[in-house]
N, C-alpha and C positions, 0 to 999 in steps of 0.2 A: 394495569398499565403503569408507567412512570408516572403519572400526575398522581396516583397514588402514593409516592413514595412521601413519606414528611420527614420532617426533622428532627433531632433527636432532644431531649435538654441537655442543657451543662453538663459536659462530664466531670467525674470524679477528678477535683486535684488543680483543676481550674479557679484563676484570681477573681473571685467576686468582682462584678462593675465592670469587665470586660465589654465592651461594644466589639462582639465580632458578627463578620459578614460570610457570606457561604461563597466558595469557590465553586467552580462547573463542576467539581468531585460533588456527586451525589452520595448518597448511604449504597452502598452495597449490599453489606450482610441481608436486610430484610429482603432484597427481591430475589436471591439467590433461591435454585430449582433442585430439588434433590439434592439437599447437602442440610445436615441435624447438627445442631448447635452444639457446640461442647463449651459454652461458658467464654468467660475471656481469653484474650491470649495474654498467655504471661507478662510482665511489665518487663521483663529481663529480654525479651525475642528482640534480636537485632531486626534492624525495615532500613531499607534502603530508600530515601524518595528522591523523584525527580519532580520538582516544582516549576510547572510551565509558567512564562511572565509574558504580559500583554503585548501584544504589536500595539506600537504609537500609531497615529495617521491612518490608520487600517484603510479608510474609505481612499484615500491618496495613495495608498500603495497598488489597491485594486485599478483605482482608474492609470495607473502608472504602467501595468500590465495591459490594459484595452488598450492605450495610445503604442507600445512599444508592437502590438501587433498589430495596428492597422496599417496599411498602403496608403501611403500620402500623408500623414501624420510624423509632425517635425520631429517627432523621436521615435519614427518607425525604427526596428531594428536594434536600436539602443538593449542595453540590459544592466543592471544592479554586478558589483564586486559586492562581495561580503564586507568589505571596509564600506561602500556606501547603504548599505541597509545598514550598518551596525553605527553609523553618525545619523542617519536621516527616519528610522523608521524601528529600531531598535528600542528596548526600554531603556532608561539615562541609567550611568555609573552612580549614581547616588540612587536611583531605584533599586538597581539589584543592591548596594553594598544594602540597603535597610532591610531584604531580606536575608542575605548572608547574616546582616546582624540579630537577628528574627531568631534564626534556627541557632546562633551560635549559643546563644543567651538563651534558648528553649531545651539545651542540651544534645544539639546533632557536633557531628565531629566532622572533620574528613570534606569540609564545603568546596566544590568546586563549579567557578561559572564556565559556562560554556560561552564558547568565541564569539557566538551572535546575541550575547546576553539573554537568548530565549528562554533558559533553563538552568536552575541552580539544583544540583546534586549534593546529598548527604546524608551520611550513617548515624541512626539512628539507634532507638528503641521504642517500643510500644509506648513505653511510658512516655520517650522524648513527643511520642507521635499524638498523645492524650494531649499534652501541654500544649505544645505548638496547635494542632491542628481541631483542638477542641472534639475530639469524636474517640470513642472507645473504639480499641480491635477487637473483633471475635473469634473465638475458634471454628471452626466446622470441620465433619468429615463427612467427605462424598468419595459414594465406591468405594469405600476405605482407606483414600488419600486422605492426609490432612491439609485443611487450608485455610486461610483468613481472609477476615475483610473487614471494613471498615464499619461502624453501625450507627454511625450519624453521618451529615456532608460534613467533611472537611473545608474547615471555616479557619479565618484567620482574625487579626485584628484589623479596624476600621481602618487603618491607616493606610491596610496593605491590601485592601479592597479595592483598588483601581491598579494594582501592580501584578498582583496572581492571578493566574486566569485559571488553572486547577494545580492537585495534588496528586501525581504518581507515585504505585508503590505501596499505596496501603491495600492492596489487598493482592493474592495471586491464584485468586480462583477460576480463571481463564486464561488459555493460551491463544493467540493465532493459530491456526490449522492447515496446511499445504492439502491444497486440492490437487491431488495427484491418484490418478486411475490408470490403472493396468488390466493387461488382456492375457494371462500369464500362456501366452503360445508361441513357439516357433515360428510360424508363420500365418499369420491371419489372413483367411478367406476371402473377407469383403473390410472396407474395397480395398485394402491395402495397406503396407506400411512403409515408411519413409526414414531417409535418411534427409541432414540441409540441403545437399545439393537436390534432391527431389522436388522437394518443396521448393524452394530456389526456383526447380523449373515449372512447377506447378502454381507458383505464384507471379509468374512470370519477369521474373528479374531482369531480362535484356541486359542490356549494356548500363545500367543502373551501377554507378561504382560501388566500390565497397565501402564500407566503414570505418576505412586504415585513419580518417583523419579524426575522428570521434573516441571519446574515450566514456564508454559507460559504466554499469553498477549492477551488483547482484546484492541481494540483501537476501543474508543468511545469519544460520545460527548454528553455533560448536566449534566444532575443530575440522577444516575443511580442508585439511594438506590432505587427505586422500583424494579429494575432488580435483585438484591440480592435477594429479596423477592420472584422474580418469581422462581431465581434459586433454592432456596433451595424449593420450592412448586415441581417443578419438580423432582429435585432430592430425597424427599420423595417418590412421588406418582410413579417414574421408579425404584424405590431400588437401589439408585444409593448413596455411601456415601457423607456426604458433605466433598467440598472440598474448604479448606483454602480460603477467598478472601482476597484482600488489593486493597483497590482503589485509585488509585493514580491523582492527581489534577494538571492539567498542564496547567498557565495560570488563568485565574482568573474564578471564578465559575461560571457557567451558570443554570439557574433553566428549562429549557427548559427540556422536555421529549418526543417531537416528535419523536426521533428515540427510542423508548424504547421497538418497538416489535424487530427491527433490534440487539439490544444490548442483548436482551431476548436469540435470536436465536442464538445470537453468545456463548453467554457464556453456555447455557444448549447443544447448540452440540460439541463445543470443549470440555467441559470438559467430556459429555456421551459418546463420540467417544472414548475419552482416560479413561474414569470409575471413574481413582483417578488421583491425582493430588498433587505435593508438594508444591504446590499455585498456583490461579488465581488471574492474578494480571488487572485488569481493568484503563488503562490508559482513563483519560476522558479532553476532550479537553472543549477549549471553547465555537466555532464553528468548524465547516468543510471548513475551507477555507484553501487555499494551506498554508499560513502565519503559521496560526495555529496547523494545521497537521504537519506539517515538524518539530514544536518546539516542537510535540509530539514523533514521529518521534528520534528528536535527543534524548529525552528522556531515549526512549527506547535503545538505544544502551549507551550513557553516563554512564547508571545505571548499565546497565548488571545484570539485577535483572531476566530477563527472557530469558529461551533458543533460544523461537519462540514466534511471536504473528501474531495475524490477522484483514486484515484491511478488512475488507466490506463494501469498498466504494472506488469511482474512478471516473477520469475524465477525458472527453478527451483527450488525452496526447499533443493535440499542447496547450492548455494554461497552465499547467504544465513547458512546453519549453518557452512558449514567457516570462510569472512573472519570471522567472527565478525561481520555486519550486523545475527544476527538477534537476537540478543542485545541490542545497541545497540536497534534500534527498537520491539521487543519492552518495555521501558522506558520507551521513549517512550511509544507506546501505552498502555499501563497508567495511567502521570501524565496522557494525556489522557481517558481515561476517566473518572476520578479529577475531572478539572476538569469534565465534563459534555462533553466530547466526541467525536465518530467517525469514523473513516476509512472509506470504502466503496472495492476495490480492485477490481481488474477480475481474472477467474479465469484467463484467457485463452481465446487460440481454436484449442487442440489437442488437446478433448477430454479425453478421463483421462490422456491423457501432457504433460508439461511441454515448453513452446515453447523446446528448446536450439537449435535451429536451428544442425545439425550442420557443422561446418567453417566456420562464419563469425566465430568467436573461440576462447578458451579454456575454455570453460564445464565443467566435469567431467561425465561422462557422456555419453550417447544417445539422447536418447529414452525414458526407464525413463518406468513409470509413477508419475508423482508432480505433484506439484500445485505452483503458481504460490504464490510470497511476495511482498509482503506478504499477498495475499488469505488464506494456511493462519494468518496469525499468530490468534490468540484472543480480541487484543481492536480487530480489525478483522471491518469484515463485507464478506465475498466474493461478490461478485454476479455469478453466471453468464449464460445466453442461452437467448432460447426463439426461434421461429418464432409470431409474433404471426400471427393470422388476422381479419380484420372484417367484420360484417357489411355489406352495402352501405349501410346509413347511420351507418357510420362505429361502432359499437357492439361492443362486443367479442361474439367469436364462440366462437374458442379460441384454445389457443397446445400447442403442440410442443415439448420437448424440442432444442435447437438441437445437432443435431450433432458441432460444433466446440466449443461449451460446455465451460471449464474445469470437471472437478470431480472429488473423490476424496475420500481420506483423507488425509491429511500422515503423514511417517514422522517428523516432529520435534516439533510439535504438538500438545498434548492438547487436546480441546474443555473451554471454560469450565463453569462449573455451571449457565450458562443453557441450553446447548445439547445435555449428559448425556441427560437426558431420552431425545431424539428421536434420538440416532443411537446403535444398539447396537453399535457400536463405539468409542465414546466411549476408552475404557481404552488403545485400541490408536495411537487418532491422531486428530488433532480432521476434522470433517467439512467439505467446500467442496463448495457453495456452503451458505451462508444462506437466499439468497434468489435469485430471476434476472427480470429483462424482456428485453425484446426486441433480440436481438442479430443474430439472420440479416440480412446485407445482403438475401437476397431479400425480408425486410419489411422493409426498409433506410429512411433519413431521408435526404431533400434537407439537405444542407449548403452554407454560403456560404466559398468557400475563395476566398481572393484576388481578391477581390473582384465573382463571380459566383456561383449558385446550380448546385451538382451533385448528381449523385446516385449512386449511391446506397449511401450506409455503415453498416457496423453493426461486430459484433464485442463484446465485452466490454468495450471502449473504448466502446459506448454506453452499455449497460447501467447499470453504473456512475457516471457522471454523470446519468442517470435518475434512479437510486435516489437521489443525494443532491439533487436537486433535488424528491421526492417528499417527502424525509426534511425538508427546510427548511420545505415544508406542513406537515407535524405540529409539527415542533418551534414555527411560529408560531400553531398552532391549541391549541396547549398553554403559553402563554409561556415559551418556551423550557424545560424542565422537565422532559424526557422523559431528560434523561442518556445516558448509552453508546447504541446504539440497539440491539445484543445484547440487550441485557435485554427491556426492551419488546416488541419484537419476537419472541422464543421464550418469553413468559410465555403459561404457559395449556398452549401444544401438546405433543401426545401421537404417540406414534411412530405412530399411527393415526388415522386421520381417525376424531372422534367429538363429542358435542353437547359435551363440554369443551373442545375445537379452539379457538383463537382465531377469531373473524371476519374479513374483510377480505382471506384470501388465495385464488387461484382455484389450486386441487393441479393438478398439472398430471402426468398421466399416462399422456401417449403421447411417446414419441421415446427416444432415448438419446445418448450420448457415446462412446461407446466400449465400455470393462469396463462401462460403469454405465449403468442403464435407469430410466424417470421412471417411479413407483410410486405407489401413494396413501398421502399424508404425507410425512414429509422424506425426499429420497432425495440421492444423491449427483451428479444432474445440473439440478436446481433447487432444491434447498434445503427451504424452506416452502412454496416457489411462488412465483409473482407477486401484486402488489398490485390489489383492488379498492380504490382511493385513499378514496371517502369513505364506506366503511364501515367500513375497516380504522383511519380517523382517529376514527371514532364509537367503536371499540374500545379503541385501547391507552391506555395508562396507566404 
């Protein structure tokens, strides 16, 4: 387990009498699972890192969030600009310049701060990475990839102990993974497949506006101008208007289109969930590595260009903890909270054990029972899968428990104070899911990949652009107002279904995951449930 991991000594090339301190970056290399040592990595490899820096006031930004969501509370409704996090709760201009001056003077090139001073970027090399950060890299090959990591914590000096909170980028022996499942059929038998407006009418939308006044986020990775392509094909052929894109570039381009059905699905069901749209805005990364994602990540909340976005993709959550990612995005989150907005992630699709998918990189562990990051972070919401059922005129019937459905407990995680309440386990590790729709490929959606209509996908990689194209409805039937969507969302609910219950969710209590069985009230393989859309918009607040 991690309490196992220790320290490493001094690396080679390090100034004698240094007092350094260890950042939330643990050691890597040593816990890494099927992947053989090849020695160092060269001192000449270029490393790219992102260096996450501390939130000031953390406990006053947290409580700044519970006041802005509660009813009666003189700053109900208020929310954070990025110019006010970045004076009130940001680390000072003289903290980051000491690390900019850290790394220049360590050998990195290329330093650039980010707008919310969370994150300092820069080009490296192993060597630069020995000096600065006190820890050798290693080589490894697993499956016959090459990869590296780090073989001690990256540690810094005493001084810059209360300013770094970790170090991305030393290592790339894990990716994020899109949970995305398919039913490779023409037309599937039971119980059926869907297009938005189905679902729409299956989740019962009524007169629920749309989401023309809301502008959300997709978080991707490569080159996604074929995805534009697909979406406006889809949105033609569902009579669905087109709605506004801006794709935005984070990190240096990558021509890669591997995940281009994942990025397909994400954009054609968030925005057909919500109809319209005041823009989609497609944040596209490099790769999917925590390093990566997290400077996406800060992105998204630095710019405050979107209400919500959605990520459909996750990772075990202990290596998330050991790189020190979660930490970094863990930060972010909170400042986007804080500004009025929310990330919806996908839980995955391996039931109560985490999707390591054993022998395909270096991931630490096997298969334990533990739950997908970002979806376990606290101030994101993790949206699971059921098996949607319709009546033949399209009406909802019921829904199931999806089998495969991400969901548990996190071993890193505490549940927020909106979510205490309803999970008695709160104390132990925060609860996944939240919430869930429909993720069984066998009630799977026709999708337009490459420029034709197929069928038929599902996975937690739906789910989740669901919910945030659901969540874009409210947040324009509320002018934008509604804040974190945690809050809102588990106001009211009781660990038991009762006339206090919020309205709007349908419990869902046949199926399971795994360890975990759908129960009445929040349970660990659907959360609150699914949404009845426009009762559940008649409710929150």
């Amino acid at each position: 387990m991690l309490g196992m991991v220790t320290l490493t000594p001094t690396a080679p090339g390090i100034a004698a009498g240094q007092n350094w301190v260890s950042t939330g970056t643990q050691a890597v290399g040593p816990v890494l699972a099927n992947a053989i040592s090849q020695g160092n990595l060269p001192d000449a490899t270029p490393i790219h890192v992102n260096v996450g820096l501390q939130i000031k006031n953390r406990d006053a930004l947290v409580n700044y969030v519970k006041r802005i969501s509660t009813p009666g509370d003189a700053l109900y409704q208020e929310e954070l600009e990025p110019a006010n996090f970045l004076a009130s709760y940001a680390p000072s201009t003289a903290q980051v310049q000491s690390v900019v001056s850290y790394l220049t003077g360590t050998g990195f090139q290329n330093v650039q701060i980010e707008p919310n001073n969370l994150m300092v970027s820069a080009d490296g090399t192993a060597a630069a990475v020995r000096t600065a950060f006190n820890t050798q890299l290693g080589a490894y090959m697993a499956n016959g990839v090459p990869i590296y990591a780090n073989l001690g914590p990256a540690q810094v000096p005493e001084q810059l102990g209360g300013i770094v909170s970790a170090v991305l980028g030393l290592n790339n022996a894990a990716k994020m993974s899109v949970p995305l499942a398919r039913n490779a059929v023409s037309v599937p038998n039971f119980p059926g497949s869907y297009r938005p407006k189905d679902l729409l009418k299956a989740y019962d939308v009524g007169n629920t506006p749309t989401g023309s006044k809301t502008a959300i986020a997709i978080f991707a990775e490569g080159d996604v101008s074929g995805v534009v392509k697909d979406l406006r094909l889809a949105e033609k052929n569902n009579g669905l208007p087109q709605v506004p894109v801006k794709i935005v570039q984070v990190g240096l381009a990558s021509p890669d289109t591997a995940g281009a059905d994942e990025w397909d699905l994400d954009t054609q069901y968030s925005s057909g969930m919500a109809t319209n749209l005041s823009t989609l805005y497609i944040y596209t990364a490099t790769s999917l590595t925590d390093s990566d994602v997290a400077l996406m990540f800060n992105h998204f909340a630095a710019q405050k260009l979107a209400r919500a976005g959605s990520a459909s993709f996750g990772i075990c959550e202990v290596f998330p903890f050991v790189d020190g990612s979660m930490l970094v995005d863990d930060n972010t989150f909170l400042e986007a909270a804080a500004q009025g907005q929310t990330v919806f992630a996908s839980t995955g699709d391996n039931g109560s054990s985490c999707g390591v998918a054993v022998g395909a990189n270096g991931v630490p562990g096997a298969g334990a029972p533990m739950v997908e990051y970002p979806a376990s972070s606290p101030y994101v919401i993790g949206v699971g899968g059921t098996t949607l059922i319709t009546n033949a005129d399209g009406t909802y019937s019921n829904e199931i428990a999806w089998n495969a459905g991400g969901g548990g407990l996190s071993q890193f995680e505490l549940s927020g104070f909106w979510q205490s309440p309803v999970n008695p386990a709160s104390t132990v590790g925060r609860g996944v899911p939240d919430i869930a729709l429909d993720a069984d490929p066998d009630s799977g959606v026709y999708l337009w990949l490459n420029g034709a209509e197929t069928c038929c996908y599902g996975g937690t990689s739906l789910s989740s652009p669901m919910a945030l194209g659901v969540w874009a409805r409210f947040e324009s039937a509320h002018q934008n107002k509604l804040g974190f969507a945690g809050i809102p969302l588990y106001r009211g609910a009781t660990p038991l279904p009762s006339a206090a219950s919020p309205a709007g969710y349908h419990d869902i209590i046949l199926g399971g995951n795994g360890l975990y069985t759908a129960l009445p009230g929040y349970d660990l393989t659907t959360g609150l449930g699914t949404f009845d859309i426009s009762i559940l918009n008649s409710s929150i607040k």
